[in-house]
Every structure is written in structure tokens, then in C-alpha cells.
N, C-alpha and C positions, 0 to 999 in steps of 0.2 A: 469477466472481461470488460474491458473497458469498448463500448459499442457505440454510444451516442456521445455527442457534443458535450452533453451535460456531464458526463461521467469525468469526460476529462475538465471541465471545468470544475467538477469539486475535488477532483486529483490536486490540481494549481493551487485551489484553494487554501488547501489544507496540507501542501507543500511549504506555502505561504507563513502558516502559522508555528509549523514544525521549525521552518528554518528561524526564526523568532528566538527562537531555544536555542540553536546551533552552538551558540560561542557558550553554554554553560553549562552541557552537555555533553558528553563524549559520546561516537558516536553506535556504542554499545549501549549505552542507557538511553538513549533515543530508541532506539530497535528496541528495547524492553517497554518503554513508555507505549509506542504504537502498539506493540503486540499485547499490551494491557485494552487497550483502544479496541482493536479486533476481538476479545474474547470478550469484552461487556455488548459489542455490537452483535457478538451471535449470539448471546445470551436475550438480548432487545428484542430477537424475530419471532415472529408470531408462529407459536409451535403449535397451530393446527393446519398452518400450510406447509413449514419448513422444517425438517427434521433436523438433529444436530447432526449426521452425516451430511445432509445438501448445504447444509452451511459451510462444511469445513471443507466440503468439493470446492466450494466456492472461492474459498479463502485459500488454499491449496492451488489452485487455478492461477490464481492472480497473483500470489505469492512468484509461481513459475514464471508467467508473463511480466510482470514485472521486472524481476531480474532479466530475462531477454531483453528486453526493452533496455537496461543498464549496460546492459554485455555489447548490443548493438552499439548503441550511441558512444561506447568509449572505441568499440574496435573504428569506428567513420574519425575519429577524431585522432585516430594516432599516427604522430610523424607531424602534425600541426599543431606545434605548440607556440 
């Protein structure tokens, strides 16, 4: 979950760079490209503290909040276009 300041600054981040791509991508191979992204990053953790189940709680988590977070911000946004 996204908890500190920072988290959502590397969120932006790398929003930032994703969108960089936007116009030569569709936005199904974008979602393939990240989810390439996420399984080299749980593959990176350090498997004497994180097990590959706590990682994929992890990712499983945020995967859910994140989409709320999308579902949110369109349902505040409709009727004002």
C-alpha cells in the first residue's frame, strides 16, 4: 500500500516515464510491459526475509488498491466533462 509521501512520489515517477511510451503502445502492452516490471521486482527481494507468497500478497494488494484508487477518481469525475 501506498503509506508514505515517498511511495507516492515514486508512483508519479514512474507514471511519468510509463506515460513516455503511451503513444507507441497500446494500452494492453503497457500492462504486459509493467507486469514484466513487477515479476523481475519480486524476483530482486531478498528471499531470506521475503518469501515469494509475501511478495505476491504484496503485489495482489496494491494491484486491488490501485484499481480502487482508478474506479474512485473516475466515479468523482463523471457528469464533468
Amino acid at each position: 500500500m501506498i503509506t508514505k509521501p515517498e511511495h507516492e512520489t515514486a508512483y508519479q515517477d514512474i507514471a511519468k516515464l510509463v506515460g513516455k511510451h503511451a503513444d507507441k503502445l497500446t494500452a494492453l502492452e503497457l500492462l504486459a510491459v509493467a507486469a514484466n516490471f513487477v515479476g523481475k521486482l519480486v524476483a530482486m527481494q531478498d528471499q531470506r526475509s521475503v518469501t515469494p507468497k509475501m511478495a505476491m500478497t504484496i503485489v495482489e494488494k496494491n494491484m486491488l488498491l490501485g484499481n480502487q484508487q482508478v474506479i474512485a477518481m473516475i466515479n468523482e469525475t463523471k457528469g464533468n466533462a
